[in-house]
N, C-alpha and C positions, 0 to 999 in steps of 0.2 A: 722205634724200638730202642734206639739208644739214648734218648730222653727219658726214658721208661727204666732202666737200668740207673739212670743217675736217679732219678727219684727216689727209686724206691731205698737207696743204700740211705740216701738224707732223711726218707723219711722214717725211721726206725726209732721205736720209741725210746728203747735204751741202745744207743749207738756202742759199738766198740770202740779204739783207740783207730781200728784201721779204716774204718766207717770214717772217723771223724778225721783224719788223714788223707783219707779219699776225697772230700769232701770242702776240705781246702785248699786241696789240689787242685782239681774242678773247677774252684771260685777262679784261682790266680790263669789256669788255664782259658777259660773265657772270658775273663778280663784283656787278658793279652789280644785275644780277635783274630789268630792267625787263623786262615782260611788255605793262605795260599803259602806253602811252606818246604823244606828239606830238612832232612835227616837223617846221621848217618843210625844202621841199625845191626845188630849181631842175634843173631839166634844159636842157641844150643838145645838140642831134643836129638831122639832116636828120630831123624828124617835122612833124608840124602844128604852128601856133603855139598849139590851143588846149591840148596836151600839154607844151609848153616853160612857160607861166606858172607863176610860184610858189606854188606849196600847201602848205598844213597838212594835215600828214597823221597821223592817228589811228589807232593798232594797240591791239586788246585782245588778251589771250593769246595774243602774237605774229602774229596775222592784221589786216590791212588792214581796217577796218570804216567808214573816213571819209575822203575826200579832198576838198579845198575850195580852190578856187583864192582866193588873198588878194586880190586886184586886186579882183575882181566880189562875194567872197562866193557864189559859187554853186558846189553841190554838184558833183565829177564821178565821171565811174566810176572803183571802185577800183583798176580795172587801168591809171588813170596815174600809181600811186606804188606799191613796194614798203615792207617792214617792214627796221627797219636789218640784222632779221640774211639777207634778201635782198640787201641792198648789201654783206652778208660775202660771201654766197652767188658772187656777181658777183664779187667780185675774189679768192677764191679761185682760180675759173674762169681769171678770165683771170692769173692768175699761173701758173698751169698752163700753158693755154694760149699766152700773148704777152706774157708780161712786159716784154719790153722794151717795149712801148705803153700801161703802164700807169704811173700817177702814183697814188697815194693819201696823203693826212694822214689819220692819224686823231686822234680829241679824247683830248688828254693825261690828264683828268681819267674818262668815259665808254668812251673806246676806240671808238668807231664813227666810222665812215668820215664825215670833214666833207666831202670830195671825194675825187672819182673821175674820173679820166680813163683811157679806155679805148680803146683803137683809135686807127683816124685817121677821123673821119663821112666825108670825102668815099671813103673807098677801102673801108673793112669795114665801115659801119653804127656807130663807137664814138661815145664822145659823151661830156659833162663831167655828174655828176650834185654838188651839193652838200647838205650835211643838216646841217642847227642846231638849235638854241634846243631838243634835246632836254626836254620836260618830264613829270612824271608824271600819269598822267591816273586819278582814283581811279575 
């Protein structure tokens, strides 16, 4: 499914600027080959505050296997942080879907997404997600 999301943004016959943005993000992103990775990540949306705190987040062979809020140190579940190529996932989507309500940078060096702004929270559920200090996790 998610090779299916990258295609289809690339394959668009007149691309936009964020299409074509996306899309050389993606390149330097899978060129890089990380599989097995950390990074720290911030959410902001109408959710709980124990879901909004800053975490480390750990993917092995591109799956979620550790999330860890930085503040406490303590462990959470994996389903409060995605893998960066789910934050591809996401803004494929919503470049499909609502471009106009999306914002993204991606890292010039890595190519994943340092932020994401999506929607507007108070009216569709969007929310600002940010992702750093990507590192290798052996």
């Amino acid at each position: 499914m998610l090779s299916l999301l990258f295609v289809y943004v690339g394959a668009c016959s007149t691309s936009t600027d964020a299409e074509q943005d996306f899309d050389r993000a993606l390149s330097r992103w899978r060129r890089a080959g990380l599989v097995n990775y950390s990074y720290r990540s911030t959410v902001l949306c109408f959710c709980g505050a124990d879901f909004t705190m800053p975490m480390t987040v750990t993917v092995r062979n591109g799956v979620v296997v550790g999330v860890v809020d930085r503040v406490t140190g303590a462990a959470k579940p994996l389903s409060y942080r995605t893998s960066i190529d789910s934050l591809f996932s996401q803004a494929a989507e919503e470049i499909r879907v609502r471009p106009e309500r999306l914002q993204v940078t991606y890292d010039a060096a890595l190519g994943f997404p340092r932020s994401l702004t999506y929607g507007t929270p108070e009216n569709d559920g969007g929310g600002y997600i940010t992702a750093d200090s990507v590192a290798i996790v052996p």
